[in-house]
Biopython code that builds the backbone (N, CA, C, O; Angstrom):
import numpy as np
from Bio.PDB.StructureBuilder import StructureBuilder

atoms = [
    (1, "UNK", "N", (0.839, -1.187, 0.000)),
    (1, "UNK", "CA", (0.000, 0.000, 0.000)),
    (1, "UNK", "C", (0.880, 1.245, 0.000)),
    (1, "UNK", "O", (2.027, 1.351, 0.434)),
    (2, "UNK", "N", (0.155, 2.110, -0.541)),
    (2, "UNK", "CA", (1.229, 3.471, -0.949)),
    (2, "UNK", "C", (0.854, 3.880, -0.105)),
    (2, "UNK", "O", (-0.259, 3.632, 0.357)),
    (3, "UNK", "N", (2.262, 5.177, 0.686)),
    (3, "UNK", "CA", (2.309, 5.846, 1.835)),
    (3, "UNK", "C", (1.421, 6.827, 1.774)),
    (3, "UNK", "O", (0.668, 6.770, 0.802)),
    (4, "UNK", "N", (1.295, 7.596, 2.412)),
    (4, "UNK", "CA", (0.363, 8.664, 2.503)),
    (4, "UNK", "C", (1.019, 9.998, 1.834)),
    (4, "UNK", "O", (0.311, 10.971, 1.578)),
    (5, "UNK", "N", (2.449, 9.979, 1.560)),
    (5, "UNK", "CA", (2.757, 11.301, 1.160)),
    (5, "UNK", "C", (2.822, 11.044, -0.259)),
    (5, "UNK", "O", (2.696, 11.999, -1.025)),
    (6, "UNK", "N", (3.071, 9.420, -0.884)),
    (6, "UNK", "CA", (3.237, 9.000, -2.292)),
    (6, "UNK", "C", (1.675, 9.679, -2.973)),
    (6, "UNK", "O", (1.594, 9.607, -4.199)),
    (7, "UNK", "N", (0.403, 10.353, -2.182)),
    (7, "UNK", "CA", (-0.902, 9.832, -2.487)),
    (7, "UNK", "C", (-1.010, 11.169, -3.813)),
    (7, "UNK", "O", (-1.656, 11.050, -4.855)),
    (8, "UNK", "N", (-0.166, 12.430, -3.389)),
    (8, "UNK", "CA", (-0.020, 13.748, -4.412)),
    (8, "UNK", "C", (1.089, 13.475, -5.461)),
    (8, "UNK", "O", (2.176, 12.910, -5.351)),
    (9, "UNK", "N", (0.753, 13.790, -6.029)),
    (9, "UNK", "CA", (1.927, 13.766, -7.863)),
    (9, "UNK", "C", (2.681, 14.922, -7.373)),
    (9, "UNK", "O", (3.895, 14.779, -7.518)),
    (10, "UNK", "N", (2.300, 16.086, -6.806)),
    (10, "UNK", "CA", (3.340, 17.272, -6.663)),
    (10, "UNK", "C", (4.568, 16.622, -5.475)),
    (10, "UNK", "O", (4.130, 15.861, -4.612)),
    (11, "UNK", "N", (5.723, 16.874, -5.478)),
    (11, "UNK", "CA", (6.613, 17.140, -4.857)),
    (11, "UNK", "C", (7.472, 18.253, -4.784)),
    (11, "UNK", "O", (8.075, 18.719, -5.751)),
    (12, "UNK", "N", (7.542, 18.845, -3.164)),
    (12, "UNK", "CA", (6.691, 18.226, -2.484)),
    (12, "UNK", "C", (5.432, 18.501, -2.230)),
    (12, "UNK", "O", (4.850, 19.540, -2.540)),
    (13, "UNK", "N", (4.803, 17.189, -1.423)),
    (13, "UNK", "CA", (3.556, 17.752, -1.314)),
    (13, "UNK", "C", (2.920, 18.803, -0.966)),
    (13, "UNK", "O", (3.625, 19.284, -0.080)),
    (14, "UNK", "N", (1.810, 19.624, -1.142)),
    (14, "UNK", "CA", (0.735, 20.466, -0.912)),
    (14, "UNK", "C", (0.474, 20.773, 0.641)),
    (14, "UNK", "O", (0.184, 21.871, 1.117)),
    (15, "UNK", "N", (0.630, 19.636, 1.281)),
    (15, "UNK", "CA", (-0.082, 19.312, 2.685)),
    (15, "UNK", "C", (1.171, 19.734, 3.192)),
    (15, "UNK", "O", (0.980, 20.819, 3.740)),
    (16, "UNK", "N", (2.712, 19.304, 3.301)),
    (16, "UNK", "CA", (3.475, 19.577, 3.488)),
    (16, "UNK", "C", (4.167, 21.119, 3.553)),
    (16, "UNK", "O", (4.781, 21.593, 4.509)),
    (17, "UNK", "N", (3.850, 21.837, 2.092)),
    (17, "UNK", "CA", (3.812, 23.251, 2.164)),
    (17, "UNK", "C", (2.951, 24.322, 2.900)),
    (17, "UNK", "O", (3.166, 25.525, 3.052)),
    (18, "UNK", "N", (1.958, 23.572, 3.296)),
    (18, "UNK", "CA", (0.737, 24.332, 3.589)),
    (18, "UNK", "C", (1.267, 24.143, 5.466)),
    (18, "UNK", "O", (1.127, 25.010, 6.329)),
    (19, "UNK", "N", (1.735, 23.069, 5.610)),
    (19, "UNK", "CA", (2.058, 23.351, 7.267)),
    (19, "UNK", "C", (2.996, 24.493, 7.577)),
    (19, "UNK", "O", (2.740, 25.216, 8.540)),
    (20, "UNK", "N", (4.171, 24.729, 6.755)),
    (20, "UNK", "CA", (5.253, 25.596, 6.324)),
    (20, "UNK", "C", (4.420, 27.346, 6.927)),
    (20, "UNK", "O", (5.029, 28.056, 7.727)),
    (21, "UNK", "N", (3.231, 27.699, 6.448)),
    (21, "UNK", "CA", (2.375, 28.775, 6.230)),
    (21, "UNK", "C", (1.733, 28.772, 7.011)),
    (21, "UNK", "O", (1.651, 27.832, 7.802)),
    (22, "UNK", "N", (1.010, 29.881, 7.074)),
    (22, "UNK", "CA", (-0.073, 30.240, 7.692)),
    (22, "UNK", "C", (-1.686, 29.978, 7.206)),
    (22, "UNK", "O", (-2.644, 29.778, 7.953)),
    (23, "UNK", "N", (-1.682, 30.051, 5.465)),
    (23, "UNK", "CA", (-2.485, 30.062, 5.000)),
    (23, "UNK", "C", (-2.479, 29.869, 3.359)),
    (23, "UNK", "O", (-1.609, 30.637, 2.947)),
    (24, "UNK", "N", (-3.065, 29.186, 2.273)),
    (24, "UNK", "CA", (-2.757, 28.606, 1.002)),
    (24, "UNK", "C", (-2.485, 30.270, 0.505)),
    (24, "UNK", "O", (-1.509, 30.428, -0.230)),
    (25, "UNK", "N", (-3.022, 31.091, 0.746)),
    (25, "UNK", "CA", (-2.681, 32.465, 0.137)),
    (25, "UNK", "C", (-1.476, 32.882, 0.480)),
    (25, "UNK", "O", (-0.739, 33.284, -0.421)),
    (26, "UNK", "N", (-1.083, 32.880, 1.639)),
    (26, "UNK", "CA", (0.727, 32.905, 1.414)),
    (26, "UNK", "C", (1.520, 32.100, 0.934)),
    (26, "UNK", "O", (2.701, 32.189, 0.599)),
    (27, "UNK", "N", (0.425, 30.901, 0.916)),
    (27, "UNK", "CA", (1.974, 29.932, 0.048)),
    (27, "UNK", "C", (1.799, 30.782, -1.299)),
    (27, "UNK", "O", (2.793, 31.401, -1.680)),
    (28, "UNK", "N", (0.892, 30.846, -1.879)),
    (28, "UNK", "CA", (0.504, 31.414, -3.542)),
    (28, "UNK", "C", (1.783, 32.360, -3.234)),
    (28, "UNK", "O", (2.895, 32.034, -3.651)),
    (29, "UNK", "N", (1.499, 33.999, -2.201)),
    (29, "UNK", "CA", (2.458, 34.947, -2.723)),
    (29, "UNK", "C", (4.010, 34.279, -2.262)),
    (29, "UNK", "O", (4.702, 33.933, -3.220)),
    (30, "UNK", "N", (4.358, 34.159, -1.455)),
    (30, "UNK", "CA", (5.737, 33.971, -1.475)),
    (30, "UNK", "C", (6.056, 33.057, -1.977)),
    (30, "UNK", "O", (7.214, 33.072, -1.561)),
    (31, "UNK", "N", (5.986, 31.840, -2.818)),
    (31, "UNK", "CA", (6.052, 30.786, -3.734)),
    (31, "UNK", "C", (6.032, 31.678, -5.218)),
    (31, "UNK", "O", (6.692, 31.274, -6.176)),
    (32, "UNK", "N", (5.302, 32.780, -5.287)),
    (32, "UNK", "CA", (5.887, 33.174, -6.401)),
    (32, "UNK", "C", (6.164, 34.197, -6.561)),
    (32, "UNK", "O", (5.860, 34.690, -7.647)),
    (33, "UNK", "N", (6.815, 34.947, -5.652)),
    (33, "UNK", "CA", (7.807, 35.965, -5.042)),
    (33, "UNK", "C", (9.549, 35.124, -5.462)),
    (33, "UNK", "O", (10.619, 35.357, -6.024)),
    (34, "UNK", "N", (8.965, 34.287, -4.868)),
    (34, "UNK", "CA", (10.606, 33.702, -4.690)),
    (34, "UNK", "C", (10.889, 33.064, -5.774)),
    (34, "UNK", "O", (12.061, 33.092, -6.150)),
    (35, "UNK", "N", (10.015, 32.416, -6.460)),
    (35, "UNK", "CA", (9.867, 32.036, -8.150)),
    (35, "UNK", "C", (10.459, 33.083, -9.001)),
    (35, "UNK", "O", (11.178, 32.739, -9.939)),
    (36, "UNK", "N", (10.214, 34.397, -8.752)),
    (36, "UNK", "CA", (10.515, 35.519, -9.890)),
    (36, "UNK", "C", (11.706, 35.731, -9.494)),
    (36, "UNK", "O", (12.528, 35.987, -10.374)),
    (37, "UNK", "N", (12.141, 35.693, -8.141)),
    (37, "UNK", "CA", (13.872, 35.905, -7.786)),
    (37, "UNK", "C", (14.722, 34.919, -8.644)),
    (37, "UNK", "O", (15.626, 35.191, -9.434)),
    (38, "UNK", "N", (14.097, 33.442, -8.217)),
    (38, "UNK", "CA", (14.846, 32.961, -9.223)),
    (38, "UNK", "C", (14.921, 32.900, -10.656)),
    (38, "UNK", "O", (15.938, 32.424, -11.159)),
    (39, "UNK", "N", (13.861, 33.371, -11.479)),
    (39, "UNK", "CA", (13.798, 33.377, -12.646)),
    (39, "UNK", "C", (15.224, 34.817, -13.216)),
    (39, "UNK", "O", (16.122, 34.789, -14.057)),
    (40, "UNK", "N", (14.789, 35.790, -12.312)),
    (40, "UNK", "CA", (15.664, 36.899, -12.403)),
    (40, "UNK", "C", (17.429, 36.450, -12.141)),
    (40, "UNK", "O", (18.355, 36.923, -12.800)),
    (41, "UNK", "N", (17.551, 35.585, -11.186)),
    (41, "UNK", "CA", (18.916, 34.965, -10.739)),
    (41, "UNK", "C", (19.868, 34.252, -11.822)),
    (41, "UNK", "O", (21.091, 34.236, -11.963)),
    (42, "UNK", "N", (18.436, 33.468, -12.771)),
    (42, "UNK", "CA", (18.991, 32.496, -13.600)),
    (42, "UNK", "C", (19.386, 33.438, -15.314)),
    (42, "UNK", "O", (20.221, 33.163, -16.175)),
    (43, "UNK", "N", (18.361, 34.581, -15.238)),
    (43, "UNK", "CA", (18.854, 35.278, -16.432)),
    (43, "UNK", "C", (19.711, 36.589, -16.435)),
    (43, "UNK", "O", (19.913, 37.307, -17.414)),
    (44, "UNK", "N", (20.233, 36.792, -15.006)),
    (44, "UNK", "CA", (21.131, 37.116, -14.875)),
    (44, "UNK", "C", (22.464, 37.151, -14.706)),
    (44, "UNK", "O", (23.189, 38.106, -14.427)),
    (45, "UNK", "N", (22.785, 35.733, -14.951)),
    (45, "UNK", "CA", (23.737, 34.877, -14.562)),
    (45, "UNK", "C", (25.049, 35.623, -15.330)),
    (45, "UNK", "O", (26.134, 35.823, -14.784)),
    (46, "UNK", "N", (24.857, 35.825, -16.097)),
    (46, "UNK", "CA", (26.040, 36.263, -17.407)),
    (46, "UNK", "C", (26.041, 37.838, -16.754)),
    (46, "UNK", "O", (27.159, 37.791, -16.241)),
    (47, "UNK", "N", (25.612, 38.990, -16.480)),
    (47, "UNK", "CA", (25.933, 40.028, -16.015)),
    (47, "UNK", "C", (26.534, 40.406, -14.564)),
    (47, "UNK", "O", (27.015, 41.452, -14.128)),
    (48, "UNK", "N", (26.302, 39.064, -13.958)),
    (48, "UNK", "CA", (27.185, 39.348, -12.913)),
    (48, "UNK", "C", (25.698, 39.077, -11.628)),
    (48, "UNK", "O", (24.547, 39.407, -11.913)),
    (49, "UNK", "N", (26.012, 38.560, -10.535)),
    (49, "UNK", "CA", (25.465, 37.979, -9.443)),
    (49, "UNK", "C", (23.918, 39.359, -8.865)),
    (49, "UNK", "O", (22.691, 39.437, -8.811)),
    (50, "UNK", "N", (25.223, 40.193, -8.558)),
    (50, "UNK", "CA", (24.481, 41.089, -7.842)),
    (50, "UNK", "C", (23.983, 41.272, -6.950)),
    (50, "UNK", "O", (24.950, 41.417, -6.202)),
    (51, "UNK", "N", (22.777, 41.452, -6.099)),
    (51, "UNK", "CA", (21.731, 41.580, -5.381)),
    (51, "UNK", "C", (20.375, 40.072, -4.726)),
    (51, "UNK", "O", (19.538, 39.851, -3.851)),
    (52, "UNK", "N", (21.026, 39.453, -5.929)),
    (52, "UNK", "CA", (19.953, 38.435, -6.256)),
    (52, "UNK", "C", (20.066, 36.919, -5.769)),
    (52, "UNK", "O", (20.597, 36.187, -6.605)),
    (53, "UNK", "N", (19.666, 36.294, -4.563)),
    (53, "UNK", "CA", (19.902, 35.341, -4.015)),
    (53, "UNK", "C", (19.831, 34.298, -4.893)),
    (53, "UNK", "O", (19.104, 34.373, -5.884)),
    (54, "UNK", "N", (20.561, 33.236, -4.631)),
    (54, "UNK", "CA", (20.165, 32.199, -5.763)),
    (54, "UNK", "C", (19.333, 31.347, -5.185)),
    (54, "UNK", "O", (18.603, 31.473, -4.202)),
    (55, "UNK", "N", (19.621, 30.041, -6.255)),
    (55, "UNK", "CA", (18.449, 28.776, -5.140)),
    (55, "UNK", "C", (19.085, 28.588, -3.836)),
    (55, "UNK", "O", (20.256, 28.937, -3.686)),
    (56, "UNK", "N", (18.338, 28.006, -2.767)),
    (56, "UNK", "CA", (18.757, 27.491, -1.305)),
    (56, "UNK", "C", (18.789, 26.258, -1.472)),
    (56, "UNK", "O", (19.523, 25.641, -0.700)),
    (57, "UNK", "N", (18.055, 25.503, -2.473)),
    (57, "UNK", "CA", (18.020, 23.694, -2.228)),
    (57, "UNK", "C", (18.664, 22.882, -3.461)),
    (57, "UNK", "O", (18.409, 23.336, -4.577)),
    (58, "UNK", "N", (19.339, 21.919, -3.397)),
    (58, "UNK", "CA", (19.440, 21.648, -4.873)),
    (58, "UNK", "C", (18.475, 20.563, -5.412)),
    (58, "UNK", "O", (18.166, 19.425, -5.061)),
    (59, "UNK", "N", (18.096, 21.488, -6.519)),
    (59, "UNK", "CA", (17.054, 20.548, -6.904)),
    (59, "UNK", "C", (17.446, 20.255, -8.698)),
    (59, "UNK", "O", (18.288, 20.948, -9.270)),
    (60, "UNK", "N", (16.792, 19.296, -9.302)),
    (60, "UNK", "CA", (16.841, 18.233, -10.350)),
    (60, "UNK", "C", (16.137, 19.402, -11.443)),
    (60, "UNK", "O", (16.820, 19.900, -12.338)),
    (61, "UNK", "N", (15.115, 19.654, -11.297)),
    (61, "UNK", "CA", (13.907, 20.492, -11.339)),
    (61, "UNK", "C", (14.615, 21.809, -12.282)),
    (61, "UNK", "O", (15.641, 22.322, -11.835)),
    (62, "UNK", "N", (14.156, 22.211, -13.300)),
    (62, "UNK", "CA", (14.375, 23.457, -13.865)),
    (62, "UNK", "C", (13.608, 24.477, -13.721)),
    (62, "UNK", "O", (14.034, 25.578, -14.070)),
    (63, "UNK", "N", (12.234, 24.337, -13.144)),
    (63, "UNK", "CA", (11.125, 25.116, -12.792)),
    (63, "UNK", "C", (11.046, 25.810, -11.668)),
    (63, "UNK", "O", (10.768, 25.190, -10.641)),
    (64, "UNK", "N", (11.295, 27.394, -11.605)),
    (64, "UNK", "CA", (11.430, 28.002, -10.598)),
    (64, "UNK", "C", (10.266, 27.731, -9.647)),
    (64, "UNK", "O", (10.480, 27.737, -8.435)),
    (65, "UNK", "N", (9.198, 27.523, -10.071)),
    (65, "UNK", "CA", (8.544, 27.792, -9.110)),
    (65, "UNK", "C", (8.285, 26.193, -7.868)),
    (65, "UNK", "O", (7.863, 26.028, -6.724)),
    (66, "UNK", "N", (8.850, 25.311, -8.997)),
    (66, "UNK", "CA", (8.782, 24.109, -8.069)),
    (66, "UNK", "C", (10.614, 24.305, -7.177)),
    (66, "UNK", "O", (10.665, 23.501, -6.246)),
    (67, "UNK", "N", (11.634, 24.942, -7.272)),
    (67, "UNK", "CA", (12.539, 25.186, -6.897)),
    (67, "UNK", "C", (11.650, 25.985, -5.585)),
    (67, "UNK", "O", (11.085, 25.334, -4.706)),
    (68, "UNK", "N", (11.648, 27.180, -5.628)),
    (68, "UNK", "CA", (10.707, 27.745, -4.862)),
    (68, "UNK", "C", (10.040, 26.821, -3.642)),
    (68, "UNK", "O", (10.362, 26.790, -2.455)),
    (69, "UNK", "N", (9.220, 26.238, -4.195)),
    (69, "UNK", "CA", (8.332, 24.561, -2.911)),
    (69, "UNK", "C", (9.178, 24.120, -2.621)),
    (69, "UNK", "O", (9.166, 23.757, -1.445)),
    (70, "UNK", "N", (10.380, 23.855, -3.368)),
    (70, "UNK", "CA", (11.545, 22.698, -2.372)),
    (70, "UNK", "C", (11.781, 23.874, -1.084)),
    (70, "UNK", "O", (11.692, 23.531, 0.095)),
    (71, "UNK", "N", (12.130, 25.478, -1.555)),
    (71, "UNK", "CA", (12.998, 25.851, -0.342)),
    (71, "UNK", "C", (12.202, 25.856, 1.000)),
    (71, "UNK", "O", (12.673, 25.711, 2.128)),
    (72, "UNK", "N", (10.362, 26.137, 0.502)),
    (72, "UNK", "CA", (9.700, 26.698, 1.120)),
    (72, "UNK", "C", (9.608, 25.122, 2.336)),
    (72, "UNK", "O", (9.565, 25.106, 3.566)),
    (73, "UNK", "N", (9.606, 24.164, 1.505)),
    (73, "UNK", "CA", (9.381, 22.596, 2.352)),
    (73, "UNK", "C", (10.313, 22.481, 3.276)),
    (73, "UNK", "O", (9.963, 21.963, 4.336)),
    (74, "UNK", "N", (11.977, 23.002, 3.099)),
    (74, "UNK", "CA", (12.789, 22.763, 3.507)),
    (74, "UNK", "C", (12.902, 23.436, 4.673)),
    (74, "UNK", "O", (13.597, 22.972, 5.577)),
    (75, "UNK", "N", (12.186, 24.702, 4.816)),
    (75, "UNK", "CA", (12.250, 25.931, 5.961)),
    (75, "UNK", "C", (13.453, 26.986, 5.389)),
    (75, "UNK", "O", (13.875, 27.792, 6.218)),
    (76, "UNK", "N", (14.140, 27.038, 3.763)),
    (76, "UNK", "CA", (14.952, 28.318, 3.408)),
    (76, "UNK", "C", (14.507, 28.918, 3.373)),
    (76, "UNK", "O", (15.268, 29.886, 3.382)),
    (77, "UNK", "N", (12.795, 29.486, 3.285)),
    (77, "UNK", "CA", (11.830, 30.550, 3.216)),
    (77, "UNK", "C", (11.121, 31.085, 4.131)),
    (77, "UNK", "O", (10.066, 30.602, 4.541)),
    (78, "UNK", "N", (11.649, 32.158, 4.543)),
    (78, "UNK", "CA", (10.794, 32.945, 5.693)),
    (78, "UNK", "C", (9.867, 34.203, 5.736)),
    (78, "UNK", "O", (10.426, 35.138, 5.163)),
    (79, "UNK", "N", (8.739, 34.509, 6.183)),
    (79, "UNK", "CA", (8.349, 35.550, 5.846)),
    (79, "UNK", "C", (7.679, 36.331, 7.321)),
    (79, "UNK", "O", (7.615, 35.869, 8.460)),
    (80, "UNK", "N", (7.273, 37.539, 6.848)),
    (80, "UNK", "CA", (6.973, 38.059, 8.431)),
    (80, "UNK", "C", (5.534, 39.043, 8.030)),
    (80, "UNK", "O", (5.698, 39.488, 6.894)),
    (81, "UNK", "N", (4.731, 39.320, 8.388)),
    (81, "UNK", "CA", (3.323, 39.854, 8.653)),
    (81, "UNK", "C", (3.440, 41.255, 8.898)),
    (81, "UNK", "O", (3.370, 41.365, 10.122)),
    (82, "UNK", "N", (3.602, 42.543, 8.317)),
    (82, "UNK", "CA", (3.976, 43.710, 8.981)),
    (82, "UNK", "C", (2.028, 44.400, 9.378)),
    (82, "UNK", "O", (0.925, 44.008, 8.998)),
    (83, "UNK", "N", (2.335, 45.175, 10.000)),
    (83, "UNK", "CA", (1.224, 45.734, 10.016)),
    (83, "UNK", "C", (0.761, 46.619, 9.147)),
    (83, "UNK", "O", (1.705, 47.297, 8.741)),
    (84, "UNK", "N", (-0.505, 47.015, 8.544)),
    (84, "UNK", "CA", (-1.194, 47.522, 7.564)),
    (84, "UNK", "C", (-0.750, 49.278, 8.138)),
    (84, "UNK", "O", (-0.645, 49.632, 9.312)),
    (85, "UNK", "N", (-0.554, 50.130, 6.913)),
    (85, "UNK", "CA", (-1.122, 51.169, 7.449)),
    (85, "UNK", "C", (-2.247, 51.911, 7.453)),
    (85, "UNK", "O", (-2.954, 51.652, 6.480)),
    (86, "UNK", "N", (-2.669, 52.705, 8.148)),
    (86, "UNK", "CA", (-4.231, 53.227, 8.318)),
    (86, "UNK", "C", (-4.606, 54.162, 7.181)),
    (86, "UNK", "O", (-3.848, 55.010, 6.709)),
    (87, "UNK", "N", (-5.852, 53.922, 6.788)),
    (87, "UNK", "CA", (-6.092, 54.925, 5.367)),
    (87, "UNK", "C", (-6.137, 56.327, 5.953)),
    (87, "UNK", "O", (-6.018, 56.344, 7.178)),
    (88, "UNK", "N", (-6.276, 57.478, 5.374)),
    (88, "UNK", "CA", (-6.612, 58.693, 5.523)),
    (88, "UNK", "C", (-8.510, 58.474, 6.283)),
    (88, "UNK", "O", (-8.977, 59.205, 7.157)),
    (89, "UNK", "N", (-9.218, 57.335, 5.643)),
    (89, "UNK", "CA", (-10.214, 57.649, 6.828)),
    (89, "UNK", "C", (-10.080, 57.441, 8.406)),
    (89, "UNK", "O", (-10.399, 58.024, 9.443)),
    (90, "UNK", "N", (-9.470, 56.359, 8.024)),
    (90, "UNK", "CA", (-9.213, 55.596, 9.596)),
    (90, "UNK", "C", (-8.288, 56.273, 10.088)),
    (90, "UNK", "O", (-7.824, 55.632, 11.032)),
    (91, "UNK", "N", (-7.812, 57.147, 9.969)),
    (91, "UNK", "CA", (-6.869, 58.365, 10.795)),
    (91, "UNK", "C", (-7.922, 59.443, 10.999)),
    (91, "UNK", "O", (-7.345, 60.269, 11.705)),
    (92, "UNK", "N", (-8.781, 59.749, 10.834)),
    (92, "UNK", "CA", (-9.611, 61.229, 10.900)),
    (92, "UNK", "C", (-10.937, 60.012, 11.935)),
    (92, "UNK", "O", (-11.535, 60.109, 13.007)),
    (93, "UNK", "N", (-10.882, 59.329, 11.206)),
    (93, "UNK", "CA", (-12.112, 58.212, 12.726)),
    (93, "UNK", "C", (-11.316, 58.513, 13.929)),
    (93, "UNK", "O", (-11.874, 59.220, 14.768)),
    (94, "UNK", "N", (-10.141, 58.117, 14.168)),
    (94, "UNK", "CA", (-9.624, 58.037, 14.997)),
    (94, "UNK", "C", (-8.869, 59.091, 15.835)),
    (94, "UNK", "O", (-8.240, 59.007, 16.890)),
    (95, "UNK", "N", (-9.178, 60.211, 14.920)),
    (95, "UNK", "CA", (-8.826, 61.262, 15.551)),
    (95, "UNK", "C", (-10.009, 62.149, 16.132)),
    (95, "UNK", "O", (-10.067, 62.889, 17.114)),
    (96, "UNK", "N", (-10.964, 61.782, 15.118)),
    (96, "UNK", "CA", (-11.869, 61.965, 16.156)),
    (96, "UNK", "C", (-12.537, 61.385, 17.470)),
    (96, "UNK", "O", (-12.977, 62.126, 18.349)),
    (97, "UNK", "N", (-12.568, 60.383, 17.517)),
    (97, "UNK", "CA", (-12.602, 59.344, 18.720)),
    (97, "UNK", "C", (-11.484, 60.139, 19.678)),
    (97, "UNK", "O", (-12.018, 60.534, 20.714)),
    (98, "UNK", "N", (-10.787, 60.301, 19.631)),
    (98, "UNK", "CA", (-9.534, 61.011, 20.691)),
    (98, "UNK", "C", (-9.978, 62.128, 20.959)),
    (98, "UNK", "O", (-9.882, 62.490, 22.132)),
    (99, "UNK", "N", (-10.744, 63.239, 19.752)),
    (99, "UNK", "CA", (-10.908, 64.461, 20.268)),
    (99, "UNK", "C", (-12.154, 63.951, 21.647)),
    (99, "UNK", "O", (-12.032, 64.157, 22.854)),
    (100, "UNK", "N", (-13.307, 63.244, 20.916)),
    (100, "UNK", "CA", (-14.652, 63.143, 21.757)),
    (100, "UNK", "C", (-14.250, 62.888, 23.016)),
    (100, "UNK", "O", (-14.771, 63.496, 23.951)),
    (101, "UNK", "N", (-13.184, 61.876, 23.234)),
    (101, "UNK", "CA", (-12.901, 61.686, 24.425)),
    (101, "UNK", "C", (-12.058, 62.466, 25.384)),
    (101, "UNK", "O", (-11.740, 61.992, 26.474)),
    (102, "UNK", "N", (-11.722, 63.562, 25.020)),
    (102, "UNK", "CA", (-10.763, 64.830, 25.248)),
    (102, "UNK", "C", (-11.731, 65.678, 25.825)),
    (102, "UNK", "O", (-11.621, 66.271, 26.898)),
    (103, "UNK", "N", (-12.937, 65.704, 24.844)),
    (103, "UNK", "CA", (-13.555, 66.351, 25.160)),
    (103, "UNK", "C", (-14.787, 66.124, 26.625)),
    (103, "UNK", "O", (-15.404, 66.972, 27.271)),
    (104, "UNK", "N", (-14.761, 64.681, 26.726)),
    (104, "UNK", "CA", (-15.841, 64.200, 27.365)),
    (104, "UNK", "C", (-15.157, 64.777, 29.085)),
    (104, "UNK", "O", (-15.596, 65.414, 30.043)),
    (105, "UNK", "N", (-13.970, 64.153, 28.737)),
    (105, "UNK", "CA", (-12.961, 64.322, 29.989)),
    (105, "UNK", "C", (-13.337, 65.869, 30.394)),
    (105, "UNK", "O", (-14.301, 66.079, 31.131)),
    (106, "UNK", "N", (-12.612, 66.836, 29.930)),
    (106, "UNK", "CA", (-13.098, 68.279, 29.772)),
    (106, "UNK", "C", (-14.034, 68.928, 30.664)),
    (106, "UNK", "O", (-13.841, 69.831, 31.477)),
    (107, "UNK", "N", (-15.460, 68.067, 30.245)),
    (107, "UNK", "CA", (-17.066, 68.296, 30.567)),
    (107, "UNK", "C", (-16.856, 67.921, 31.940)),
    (107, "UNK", "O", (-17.103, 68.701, 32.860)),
    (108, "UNK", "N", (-16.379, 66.675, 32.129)),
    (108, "UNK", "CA", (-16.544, 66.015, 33.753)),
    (108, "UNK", "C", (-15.825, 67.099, 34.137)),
    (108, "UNK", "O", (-16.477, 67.980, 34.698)),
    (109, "UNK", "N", (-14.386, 67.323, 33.958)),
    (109, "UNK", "CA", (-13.634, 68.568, 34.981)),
    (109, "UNK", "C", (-14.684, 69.717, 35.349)),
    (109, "UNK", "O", (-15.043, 70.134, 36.450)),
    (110, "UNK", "N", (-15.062, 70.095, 34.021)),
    (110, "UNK", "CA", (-15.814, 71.385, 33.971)),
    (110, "UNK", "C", (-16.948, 71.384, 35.276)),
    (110, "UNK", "O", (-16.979, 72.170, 36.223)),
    (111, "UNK", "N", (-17.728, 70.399, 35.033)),
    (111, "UNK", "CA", (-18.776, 70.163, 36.008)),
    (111, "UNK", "C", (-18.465, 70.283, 37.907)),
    (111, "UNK", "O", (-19.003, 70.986, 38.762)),
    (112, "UNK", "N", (-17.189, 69.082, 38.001)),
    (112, "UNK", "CA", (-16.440, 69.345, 39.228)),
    (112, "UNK", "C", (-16.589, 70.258, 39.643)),
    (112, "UNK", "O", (-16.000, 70.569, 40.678)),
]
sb = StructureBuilder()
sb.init_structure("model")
sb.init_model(0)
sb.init_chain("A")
sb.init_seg("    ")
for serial, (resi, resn, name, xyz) in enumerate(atoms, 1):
    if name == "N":
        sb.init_residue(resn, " ", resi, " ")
    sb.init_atom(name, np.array(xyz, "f"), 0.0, 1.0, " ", f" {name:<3s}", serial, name[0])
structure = sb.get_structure()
């Protein structure tokens, strides 16, 4: 009986990458984030290195983006969550929320 990881044609597996992540939508962007580095790495080869990391894993594989899944399987791929910044509304919400409460404060003194 075939193993449980033999059960996907991709290598590596799907299930495997997806523990790697947080969520199938980050595997999508940084899987092909790191796909275009290498595509850029490999046709840059003749002008000189540069800036441009190469592969982390060695793989058989000519396809960046399955190069890419090896590093991401392997743990060469890391990524980090920054925080959003606030639109121009959500700064004027929130500045008003600060005034109201500036102001509320204010009223109680006043009353004292």
């Amino acid at each position: 009986m075939a193993e449980e990881s033999d059960l996907s044609m991709m290598k590596p597996p799907i299930e495997d990458l997806l523990e790697a992540v947080d969520s199938k939508f980050t595997l999508v962007t940084i899987s092909a984030r790191r796909a275009r580095q290498i595509n850029a790495y490999f046709s840059r080869l003749g002008d000189g290195i540069g800036s441009i990391v190469p592969p982390q894993v060695d793989s058989i594989s000519k396809k960046s983006l399955t190069v890419a899944f090896e590093e991401i399987a392997a743990g060469k791929i890391t990524y980090s969550r920054t925080e959003p910044k606030p639109t121009d509304q959500e700064q004027e919400v929130e500045l008003a929320q600060e005034f109201l409460e500036t102001r509320d404060d204010l009223e109680v003194e006043a009353d004292e």
